[in-house]
C-alpha positions as CSV (number, residue, x, y, z in Angstrom):
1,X,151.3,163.6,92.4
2,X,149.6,160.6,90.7
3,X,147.6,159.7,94.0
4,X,145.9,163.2,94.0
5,X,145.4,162.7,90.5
6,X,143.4,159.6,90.8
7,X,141.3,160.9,93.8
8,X,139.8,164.0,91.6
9,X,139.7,161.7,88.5
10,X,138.6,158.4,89.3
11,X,135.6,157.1,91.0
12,X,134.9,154.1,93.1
13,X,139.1,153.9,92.7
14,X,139.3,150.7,94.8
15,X,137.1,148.8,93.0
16,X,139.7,147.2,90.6
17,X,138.2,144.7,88.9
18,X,135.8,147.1,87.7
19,X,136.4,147.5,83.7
20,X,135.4,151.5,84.4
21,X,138.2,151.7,86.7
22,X,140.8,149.9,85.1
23,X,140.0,151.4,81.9
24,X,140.3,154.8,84.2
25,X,143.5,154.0,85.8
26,X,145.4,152.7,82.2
27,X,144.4,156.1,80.7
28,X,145.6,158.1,83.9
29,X,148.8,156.3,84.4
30,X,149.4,156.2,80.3
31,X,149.4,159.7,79.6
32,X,151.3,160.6,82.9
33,X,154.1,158.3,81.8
34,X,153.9,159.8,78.5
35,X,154.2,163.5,80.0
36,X,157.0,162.3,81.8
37,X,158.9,160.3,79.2
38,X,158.6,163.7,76.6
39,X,160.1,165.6,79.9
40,X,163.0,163.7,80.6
41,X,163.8,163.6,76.9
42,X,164.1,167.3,76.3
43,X,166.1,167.8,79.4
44,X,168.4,164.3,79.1
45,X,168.7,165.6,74.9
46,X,170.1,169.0,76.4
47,X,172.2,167.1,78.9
48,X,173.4,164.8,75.9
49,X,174.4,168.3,74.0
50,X,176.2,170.0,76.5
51,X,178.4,167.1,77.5
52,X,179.0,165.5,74.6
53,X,178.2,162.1,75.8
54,X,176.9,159.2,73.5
55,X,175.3,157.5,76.6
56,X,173.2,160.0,77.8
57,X,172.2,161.4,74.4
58,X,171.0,157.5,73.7
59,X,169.3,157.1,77.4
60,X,167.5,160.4,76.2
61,X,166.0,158.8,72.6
62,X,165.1,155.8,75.1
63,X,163.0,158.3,76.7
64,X,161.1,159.3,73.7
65,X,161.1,155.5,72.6
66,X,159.2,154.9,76.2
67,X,156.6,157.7,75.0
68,X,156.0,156.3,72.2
69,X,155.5,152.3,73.9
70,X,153.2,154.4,76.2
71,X,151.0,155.4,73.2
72,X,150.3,152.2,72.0
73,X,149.5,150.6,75.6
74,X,146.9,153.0,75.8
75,X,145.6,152.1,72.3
76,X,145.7,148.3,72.9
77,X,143.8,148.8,76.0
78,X,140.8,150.9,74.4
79,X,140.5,148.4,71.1
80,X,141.0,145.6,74.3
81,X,138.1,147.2,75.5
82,X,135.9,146.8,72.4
83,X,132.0,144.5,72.8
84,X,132.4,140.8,72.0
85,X,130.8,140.9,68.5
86,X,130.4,137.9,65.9
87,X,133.7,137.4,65.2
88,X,135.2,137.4,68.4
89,X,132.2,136.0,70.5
90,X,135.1,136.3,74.2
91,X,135.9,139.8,73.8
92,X,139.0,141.3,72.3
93,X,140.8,141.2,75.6
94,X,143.8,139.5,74.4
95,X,144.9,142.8,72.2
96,X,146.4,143.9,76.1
97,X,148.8,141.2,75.4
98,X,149.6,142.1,72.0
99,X,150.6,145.8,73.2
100,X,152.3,144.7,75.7
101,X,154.6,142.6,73.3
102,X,154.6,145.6,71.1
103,X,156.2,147.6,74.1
104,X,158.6,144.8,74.5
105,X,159.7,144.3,71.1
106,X,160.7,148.0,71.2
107,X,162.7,147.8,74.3
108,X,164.5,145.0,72.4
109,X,165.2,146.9,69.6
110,X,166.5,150.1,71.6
111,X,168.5,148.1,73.4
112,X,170.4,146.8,70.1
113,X,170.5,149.9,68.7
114,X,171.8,151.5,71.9
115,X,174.4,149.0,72.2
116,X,175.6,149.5,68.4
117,X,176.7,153.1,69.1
118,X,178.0,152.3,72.3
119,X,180.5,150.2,70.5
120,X,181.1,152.9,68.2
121,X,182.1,155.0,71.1
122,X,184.5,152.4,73.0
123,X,186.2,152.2,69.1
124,X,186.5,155.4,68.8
125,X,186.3,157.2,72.1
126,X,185.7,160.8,71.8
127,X,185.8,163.0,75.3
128,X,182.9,164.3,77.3
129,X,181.8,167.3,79.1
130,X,181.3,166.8,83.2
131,X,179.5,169.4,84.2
132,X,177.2,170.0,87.4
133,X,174.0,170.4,85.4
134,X,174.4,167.0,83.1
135,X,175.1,165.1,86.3
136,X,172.2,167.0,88.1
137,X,169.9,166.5,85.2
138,X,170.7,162.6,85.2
139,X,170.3,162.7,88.9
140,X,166.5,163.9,88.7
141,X,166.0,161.6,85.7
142,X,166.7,158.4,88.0
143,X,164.5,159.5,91.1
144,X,161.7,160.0,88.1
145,X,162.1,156.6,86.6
146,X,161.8,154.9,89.8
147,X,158.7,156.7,91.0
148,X,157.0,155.7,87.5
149,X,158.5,152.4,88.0
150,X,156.8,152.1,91.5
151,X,153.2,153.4,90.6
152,X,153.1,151.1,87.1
153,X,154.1,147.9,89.2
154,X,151.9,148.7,92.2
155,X,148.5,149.7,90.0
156,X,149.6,147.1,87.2
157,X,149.2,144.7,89.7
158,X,146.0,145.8,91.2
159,X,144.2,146.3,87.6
160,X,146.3,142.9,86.1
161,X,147.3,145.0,83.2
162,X,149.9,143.5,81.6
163,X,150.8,146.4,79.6
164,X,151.4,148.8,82.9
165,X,153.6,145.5,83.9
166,X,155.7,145.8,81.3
167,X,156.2,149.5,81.0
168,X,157.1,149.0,85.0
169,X,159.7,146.8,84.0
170,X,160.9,149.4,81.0
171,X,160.9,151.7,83.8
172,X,163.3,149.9,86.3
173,X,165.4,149.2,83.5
174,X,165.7,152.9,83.0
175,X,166.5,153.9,86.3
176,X,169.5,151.2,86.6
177,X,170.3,152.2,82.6
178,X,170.5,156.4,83.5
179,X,172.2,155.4,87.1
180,X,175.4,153.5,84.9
181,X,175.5,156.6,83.2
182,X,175.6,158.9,85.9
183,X,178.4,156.9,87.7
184,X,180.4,157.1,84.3
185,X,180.5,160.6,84.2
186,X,181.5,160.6,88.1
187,X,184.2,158.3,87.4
188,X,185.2,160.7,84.0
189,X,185.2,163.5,86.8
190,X,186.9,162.4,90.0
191,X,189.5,160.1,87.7
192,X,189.5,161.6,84.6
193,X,188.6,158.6,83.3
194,X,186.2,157.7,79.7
195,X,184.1,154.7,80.3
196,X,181.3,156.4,78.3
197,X,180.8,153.6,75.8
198,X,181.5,151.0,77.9
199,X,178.4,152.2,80.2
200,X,176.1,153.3,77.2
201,X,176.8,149.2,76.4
202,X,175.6,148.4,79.9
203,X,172.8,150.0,79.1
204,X,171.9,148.8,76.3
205,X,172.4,145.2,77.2
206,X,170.4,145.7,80.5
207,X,167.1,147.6,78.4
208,X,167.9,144.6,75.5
209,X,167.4,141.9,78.7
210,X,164.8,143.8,80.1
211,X,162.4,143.6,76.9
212,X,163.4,139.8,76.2
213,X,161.5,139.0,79.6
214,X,159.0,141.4,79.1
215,X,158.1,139.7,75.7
216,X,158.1,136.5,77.5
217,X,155.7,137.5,80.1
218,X,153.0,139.0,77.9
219,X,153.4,135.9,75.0
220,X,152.7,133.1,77.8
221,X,149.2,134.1,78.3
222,X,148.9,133.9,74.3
223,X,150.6,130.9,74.1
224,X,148.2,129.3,77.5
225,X,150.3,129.5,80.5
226,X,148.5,127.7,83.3
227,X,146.3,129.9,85.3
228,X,148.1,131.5,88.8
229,X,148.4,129.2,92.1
230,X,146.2,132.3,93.7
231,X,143.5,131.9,91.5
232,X,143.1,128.3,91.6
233,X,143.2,128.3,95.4
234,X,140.3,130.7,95.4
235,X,138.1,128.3,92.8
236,X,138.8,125.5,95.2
237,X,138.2,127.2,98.2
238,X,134.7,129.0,96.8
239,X,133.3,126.0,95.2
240,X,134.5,123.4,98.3
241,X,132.7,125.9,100.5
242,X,129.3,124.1,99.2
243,X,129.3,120.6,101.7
244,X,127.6,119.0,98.8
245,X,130.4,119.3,96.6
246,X,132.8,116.3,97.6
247,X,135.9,117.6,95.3
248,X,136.4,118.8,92.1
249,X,138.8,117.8,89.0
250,X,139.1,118.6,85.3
251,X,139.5,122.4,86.0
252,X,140.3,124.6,83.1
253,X,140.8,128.3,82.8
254,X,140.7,129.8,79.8
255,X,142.2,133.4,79.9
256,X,140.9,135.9,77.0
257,X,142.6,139.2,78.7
258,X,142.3,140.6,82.2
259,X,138.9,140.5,83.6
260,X,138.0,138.1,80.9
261,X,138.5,134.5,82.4
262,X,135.8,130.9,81.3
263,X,136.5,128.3,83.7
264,X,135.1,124.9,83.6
265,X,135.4,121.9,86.5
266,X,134.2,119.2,86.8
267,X,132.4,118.3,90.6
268,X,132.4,115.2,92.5
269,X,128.9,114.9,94.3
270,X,127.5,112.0,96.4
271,X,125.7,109.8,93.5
272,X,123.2,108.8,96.1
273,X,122.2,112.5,97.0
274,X,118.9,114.6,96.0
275,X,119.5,115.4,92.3
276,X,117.8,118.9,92.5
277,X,119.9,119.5,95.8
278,X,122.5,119.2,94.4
279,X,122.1,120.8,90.8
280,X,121.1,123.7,93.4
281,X,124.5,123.6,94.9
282,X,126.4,123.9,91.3
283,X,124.2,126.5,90.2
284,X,125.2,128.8,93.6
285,X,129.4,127.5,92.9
286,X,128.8,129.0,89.5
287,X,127.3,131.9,90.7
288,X,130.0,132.6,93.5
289,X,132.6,132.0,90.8
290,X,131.3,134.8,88.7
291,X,130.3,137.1,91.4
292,X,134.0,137.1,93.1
293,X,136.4,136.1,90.6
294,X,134.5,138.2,87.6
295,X,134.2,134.8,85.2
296,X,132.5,133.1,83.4
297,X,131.5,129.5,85.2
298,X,130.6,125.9,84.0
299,X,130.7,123.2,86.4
300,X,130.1,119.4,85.4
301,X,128.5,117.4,87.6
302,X,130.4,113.9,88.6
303,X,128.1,111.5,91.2
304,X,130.6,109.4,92.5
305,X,130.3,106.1,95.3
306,X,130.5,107.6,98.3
307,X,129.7,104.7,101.0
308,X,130.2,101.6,99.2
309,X,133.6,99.9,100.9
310,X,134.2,98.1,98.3
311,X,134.6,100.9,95.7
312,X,136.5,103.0,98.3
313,X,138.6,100.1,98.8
314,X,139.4,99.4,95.4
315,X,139.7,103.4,94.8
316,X,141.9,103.4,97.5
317,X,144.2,99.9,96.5
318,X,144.8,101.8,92.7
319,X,145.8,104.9,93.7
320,X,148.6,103.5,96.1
321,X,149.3,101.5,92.6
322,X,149.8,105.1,90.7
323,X,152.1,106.6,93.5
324,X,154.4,103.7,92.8
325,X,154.7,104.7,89.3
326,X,155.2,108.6,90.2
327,X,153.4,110.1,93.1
328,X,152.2,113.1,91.5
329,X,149.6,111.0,89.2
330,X,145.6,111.4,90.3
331,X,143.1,109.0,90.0
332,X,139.1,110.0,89.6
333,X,135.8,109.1,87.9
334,X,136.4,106.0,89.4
335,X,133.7,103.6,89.5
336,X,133.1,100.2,88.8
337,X,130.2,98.3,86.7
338,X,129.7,94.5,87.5
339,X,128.5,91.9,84.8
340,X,127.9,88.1,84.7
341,X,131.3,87.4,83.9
342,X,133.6,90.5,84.2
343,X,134.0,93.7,86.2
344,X,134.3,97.1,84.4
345,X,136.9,99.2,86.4
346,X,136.5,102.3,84.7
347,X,138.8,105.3,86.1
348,X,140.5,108.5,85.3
349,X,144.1,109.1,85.4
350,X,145.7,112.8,85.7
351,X,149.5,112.7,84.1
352,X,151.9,115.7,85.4
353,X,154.0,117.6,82.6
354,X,157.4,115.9,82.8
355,X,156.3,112.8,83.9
356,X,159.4,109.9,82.1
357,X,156.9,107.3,81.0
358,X,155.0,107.7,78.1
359,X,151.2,107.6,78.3
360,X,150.8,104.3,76.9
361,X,153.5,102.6,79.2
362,X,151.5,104.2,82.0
363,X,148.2,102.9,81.0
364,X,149.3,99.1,80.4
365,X,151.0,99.5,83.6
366,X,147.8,100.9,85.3
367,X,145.6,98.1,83.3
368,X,148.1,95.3,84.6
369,X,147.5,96.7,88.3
370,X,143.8,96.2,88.1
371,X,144.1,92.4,86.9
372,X,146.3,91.5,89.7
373,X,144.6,93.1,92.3
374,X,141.1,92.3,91.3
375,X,139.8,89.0,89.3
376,X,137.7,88.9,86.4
377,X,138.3,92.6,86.1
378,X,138.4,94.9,82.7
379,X,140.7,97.7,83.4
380,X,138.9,100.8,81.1
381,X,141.9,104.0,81.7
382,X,141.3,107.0,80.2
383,X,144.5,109.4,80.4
384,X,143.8,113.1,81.1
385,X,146.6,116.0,81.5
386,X,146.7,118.8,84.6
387,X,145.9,122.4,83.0
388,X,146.6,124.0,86.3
C-alpha cells in the first residue's frame, strides 16, 4: 500500500538525501501511521469493550497515544525544515531530535501509566470476555504494527530521520505489546486461566523500555555522539583519493540534524610540493565532500617532511615510544626545528577516551622519551583528543 503510495506521490523517490524527498517521505509515512494508529484504536477500544479486558482496552489508548507522537514528528520535521536565519546561522535541523525525544518521552510515560493499571488488575482481577472477534481484532492489529514497523525502519534509515526511527521502534514495541495480549486471552480461553494484568504489565514494561532507548538514541546526537564508522570511512576514502593528500588528522563532524553535517580535517601534504598544486587538491577534497556526503567542508592544510630520513626516523623512533604507553595513541604534526644549541621536537599527540594515564603523566612521559633518544632536544607535546 505505502509503496504505491510513494510512486503516485513522490518524485525522484530514490534520491534520499534530497531535503524535497525526505521532507516528502516524512509527511507520507506520518499521516499513514496516523490513519493507522486512529484505526486500530477504534477497533482495539471496541475489542477492549466487548471483552472486558484492561490490557487490550490500554494497548488501544497506546494507539491513540502513537497518533498523537506521529503528529508532532511531522511538526518537528517541518519547523526542522525552516532557512538558517540570524539566530540560528546552521539551520534548525536539530528540532528532528527534539521530536523524536518528544515521541520517546511519551512512550515512557504510557508505559508507566499502562503498567499502573495493570497492577490494579493483578490486585484485583476482574474476568474477561474471549470471544472470536477480540482475538481476531488483536490478531490484525499485530500484522499492522509490524508492517508500520517495517516501512518506518527501512525509509527511516534511507532518509536518516530519526523521528521515523523512533516511531519504528514504538512500532515493534507494539506488535510484541498487542502479541502478550493476544496469547493471554488464548491462555484465558484454552485454560480458563486470567493472566490479564500480568500481560497488560508486560506490556507496559516492554513500551516503558522501548522509549528509554528511544530517548537515548535521539539525545546522543544533542549531547555530540561521535560521527558513524560509515561516514568516516567515506571522508577518508574521498579525500585520500587525491595522491597529493598524504593523510589526514584532526577530523571533526559537527552534526546540526540530518542532511545538515560541517566537517573540518586537517591534511598532511608534502611540504616540499607546488603550493598552488596542492591548494588545488584541497579545494577539489572539499568539493567532493560536499557534492557526495551533502556537507559542508573545511580542510586545513598540514606540509609535513616527507623525504628527510632523519625526521622520518625520529617520527618513526617516538611513535614506537607511544605504543609502549598504550597502542592506541597517534602521533602527527611532527616536525623538528634545529638551533645553535637545542633541537625543537615539536609533535602532536592523539589520547583515546579511556586511556588510565592522565594527560599530564602522558606528556612528561612523552617529553622524557624525546631527551633520551635524542640530545640537546626540547620536547614541545601538544595533547589533542579523537572526535571520531
Amino acid at each position: 500500500m505505502l509503496t504505491l503510495l510513494t510512486r503516485i506521490f513522490i518524485k525522484d523517490r530514490e534520491n534520499y538525501s534530497n531535503a524535497r524527498v525526505r521532507s516528502a517521505y516524512v509527511m507520507l509515512c506520518g499521516f499513514f501511521g496516523i490513519f493507522l494508529n486512529i484505526l486500530l484504536f477504534v477497533f482495539k477500544y471496541m475489542a477492549g469493550i466487548l471483552s472486558g479486558s484492561i490490557a487490550i482496552t490500554a494497548d488501544a489508548f497506546n494507539n491513540l497515544t502513537d497518533a498523537s507522537a506521529s503528529v508532532i514528528t511531522l511538526l518537528g520535521f517541518r519547523l526542522a525544515a525552516a532557512a538558517p536565519d540570524a539566530g540560528h546561522p546552521f539551520g534548525h535541523g536539530r528540532i528532528e531530535y527534539l521530536s523524536g525525544a518528544i515521541v520517546s518521552v511519551i512512550i515512557v510515560v504510557v508505559g508507566f501509566e499502562l503498567g499502573r493499571n495493570a497492577v490494579a488488575q493483578i490486585i484485583s482481577p476482574t474476568p474477561i470476555d474471549t470471544g472470536l472477534l477480540p482475538m481476531g481484532i488483536l490478531a490484525m492489529s499485530i500484522l499492522v504494527k509490524f508492517y508500520m514497523f517495517a516501512y518506518n525502519r527501512s525509509i527511516g534509515g534511507k532518509i536518516n530521520s530519526p523521528g521515523m526511527l523512533a516511531t519504528a521502534k514504538d512500532s515493534i514495541s507494539d506488535f510484541a505489546a498487542t502479541t502478550v495480549v493476544l496469547l493471554s486471552m488464548l491462555a484465558a480461553r484454552l485454560f480458563d486461566v486470567n493472566v490479564d494484568g500480568w500481560s497488560g504489565l508486560a506490556v507496559a514494561c516492554f513500551i516503558a523500555y522501548s522509549g528509554f532507548t528511544a530517548l537515548r538514541d535521539t539525545l546522543n546526537p544533542l549531547l555530540g555522539n561521535p560521527p558513524a564508522p560509515e561516514l568516516v570511512h567515506a571522508i577518508y576514502e574521498i579525500v585520500l583519493s587525491h595522491t597529493e593528500i598524504i593523510n589526514i588528522h584532526d577530523l571533526i563532524v559537527h552534526d546540526y540534524g540530518p542532511g545538515r553535517l560541517i566537517i573540518s580535517l586537517h591534511a598532511e601534504v608534502p611540504g616540499d610540493g607546488d603550493i598552488f598544486t596542492l591548494h588545488d587538491a584541497i579545494d577539489t577534497a572539499e568539493s567532493e565532500l560536499s557534492a557526495k556526503l551533502g556537507c559542508t567542508a573545511v580542510i586545513h592544510m598540514d606540509p609535513i617532511s616527507t623525504n628527510d630520513s632523519k625526521v622520518n626516523a625520529m617520527r618513526e623512533a617516538l611513535e614506537n615510544v607511544a605504543r609502549t604507553i598504550d597502542d592506541r595513541i597517534t602521533i602527527h604534526d611532527f616536525r623538528i626545528v634545529e638551533g645553535p644549541t637545542h633541537t625543537n621536537v615539536i609533535f602532536d599527540a592523539v589520547l583515546p577516551f579511556g586511556c588510565g594515564l592522565r594527560e599530564k603523566d602522558i606528556t612528561a612521559r612523552l617529553e622524557a622519551a624525546v631527551c633520551s633518544l635524542w640530545e640537546n632536544a626540547c620536547p614541545k607535546v601538544q595533547i589533542d583528543r579523537s572526535y571520531i
